[in-house]
N, C-alpha and C positions, 0 to 999 in steps of 0.2 A: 504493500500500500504506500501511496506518495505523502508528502509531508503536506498539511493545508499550505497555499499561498501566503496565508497572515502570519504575523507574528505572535498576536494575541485572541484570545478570545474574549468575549464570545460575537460566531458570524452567524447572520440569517442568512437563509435560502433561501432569496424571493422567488425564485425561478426553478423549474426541474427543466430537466433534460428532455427532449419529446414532445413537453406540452405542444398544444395546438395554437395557433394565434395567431397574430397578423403581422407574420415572420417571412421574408422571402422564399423561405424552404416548406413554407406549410408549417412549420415545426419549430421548438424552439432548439436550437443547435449547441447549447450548452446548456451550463447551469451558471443562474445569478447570484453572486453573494454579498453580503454588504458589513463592514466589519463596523463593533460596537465601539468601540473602544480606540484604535488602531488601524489606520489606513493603511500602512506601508505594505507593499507587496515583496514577493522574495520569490525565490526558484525553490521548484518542489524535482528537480533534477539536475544530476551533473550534465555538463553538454558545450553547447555554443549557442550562440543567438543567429540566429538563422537571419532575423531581418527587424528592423523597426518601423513602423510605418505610419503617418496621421493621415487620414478621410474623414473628413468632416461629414459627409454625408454618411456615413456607415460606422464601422468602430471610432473613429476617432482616435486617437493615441494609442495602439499597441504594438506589442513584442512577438515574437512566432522563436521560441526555442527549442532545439533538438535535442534530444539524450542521446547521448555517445552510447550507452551499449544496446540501445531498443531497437533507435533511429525512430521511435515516435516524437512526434511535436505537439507542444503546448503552447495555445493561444489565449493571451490573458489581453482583453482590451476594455476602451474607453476610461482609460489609464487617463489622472490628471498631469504625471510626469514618468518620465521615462528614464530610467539611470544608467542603461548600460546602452552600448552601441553596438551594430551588426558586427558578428564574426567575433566578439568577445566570446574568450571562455569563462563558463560559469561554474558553480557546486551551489549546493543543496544549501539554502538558507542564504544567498547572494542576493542581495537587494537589488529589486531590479523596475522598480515605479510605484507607484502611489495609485489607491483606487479615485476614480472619477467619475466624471459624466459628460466626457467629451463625445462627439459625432451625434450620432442618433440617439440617445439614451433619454430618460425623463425624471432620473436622478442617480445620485453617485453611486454606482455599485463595480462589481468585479467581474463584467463574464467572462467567465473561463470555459475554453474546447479543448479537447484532446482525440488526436488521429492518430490512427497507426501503420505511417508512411507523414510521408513529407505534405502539408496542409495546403490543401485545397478545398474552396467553401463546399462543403456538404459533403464530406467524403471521407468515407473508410473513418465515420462519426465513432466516440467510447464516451458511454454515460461517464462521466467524470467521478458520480459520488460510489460508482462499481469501481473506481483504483485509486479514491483519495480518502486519507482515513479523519476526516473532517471533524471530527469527538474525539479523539485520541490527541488533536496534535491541539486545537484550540480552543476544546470544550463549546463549540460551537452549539449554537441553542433550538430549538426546534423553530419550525416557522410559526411568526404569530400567527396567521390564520391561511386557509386554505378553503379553496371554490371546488367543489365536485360538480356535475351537473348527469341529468340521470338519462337525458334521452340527447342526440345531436341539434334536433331545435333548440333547448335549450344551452347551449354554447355560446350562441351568439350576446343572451343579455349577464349570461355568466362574466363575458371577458368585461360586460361593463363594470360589475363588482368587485370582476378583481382587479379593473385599474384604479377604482374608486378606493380598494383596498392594499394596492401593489403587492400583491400576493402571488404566490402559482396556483394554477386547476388541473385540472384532469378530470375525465369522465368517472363517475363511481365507479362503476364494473370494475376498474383498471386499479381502482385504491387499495392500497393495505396499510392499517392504520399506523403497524411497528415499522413498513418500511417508510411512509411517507409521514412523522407526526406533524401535527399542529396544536397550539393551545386552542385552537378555536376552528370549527370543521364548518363549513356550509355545505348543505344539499338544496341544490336548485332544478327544484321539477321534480316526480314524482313525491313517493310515501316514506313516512319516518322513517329514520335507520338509527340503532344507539350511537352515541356520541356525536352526532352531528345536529345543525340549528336548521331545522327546514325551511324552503322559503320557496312555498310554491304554492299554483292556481287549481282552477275546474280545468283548464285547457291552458295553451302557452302564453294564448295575450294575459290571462290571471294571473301567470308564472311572471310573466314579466313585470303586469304594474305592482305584484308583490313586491320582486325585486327592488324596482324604484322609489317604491314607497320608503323602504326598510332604508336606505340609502339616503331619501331625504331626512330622516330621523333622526340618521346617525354621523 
């Protein structure tokens, strides 16, 4: 298992790897994290730095590092700074940028990809929290809350809650409580389920003005 990016804990997980959303790829292509305490970023591998690069329209500020014995690359971006420069070599715990919210993003966080080959967008994709030991290294904290939703019409006013919320979702079927916690579960659309706060209609448009209701309240 890799070392978390941060130096301290505790990090949320706004974001899971997969979710659905209004993501170039259909999908979200890493996972978001955002640190409590401590922003600095660091390398969770020995290697070199493959490249640094800023787009403003897209990531904005990040780094693409390679592991000398994988030859996997890690991509950490919307980096507010950047400390190492291409073709530098790195080790484990090498400070290498600050979390931000440069390029495309809607506040300061860390996303991080991991491929297994040299990176390219959408490709030869590794859930990140399948080889980072994210509790182990910075006692990272479960996510404050979490959007499920029970049928695919309801996905659409789901992602409004979770912007409302800056949370991840996922459809229920797909949930497991110990792999994904949160202190706080919504189900949006269908019937009760334990540990989650239901918030749903007779039909979708009910599912929905429930939704915005509950939203304006809150």
């Amino acid at each position: 298992m890799y070392r978390s990016p941060y130096t301290k804990g505790p990090v949320i997980i706004t974001q899971r790897f997969g979710a659905p959303g209004n993501y170039a790829a259909g999908k979200h292509t890493g996972i978001d994290l955002v640190g409590q305490t401590d922003k600095t970023i660091v390398s969770s591998i020995n290697g070199v730095v493959a490249a640094t690069v800023y787009n403003d329209k897209s990531y904005g500020h990040y780094i693409i590092l390679k592991e000398t014995s994988t030859g996997w690359t890690f991509f950490y971006a919307h980096l507010s700074q950047i400390n190492v420069s291409a073709k530098q070599t790195i080790s484990i715990g090498h400070t290498i940028g600050t979390e931000g919210s440069t390029g495309n993003s809607t506040g300061s966080h860390l996303h991080l990809e991991v491929e297994s080959s040299d990176w390219a967008y959408n490709r030869n994709l590794i859930d990140p929290a399948a080889v980072f030991d994210f509790n182990k290294f910075t006692n990272t904290a479960m996510a404050a809350n979490l959007v499920l939703w029970s049928q695919d019409h309801d996905s659409w006013i789901s992602q409004h809650l979770m912007t409302y919320l800056a949370c991840p979702g996922m459809p229920y079927d797909g949930w497991n409580a110990s792999k994904y916690p949160a202190a706080r579960v919504f189900k949006v659309g269908g019937e009760a389920a334990s540990g989650t706060l239901l918030l749903s209609g007779s039909n979708q448009e009910q599912t929905a003005k429930t939704v915005l209701d509950w939203i304006a309240k809150n």
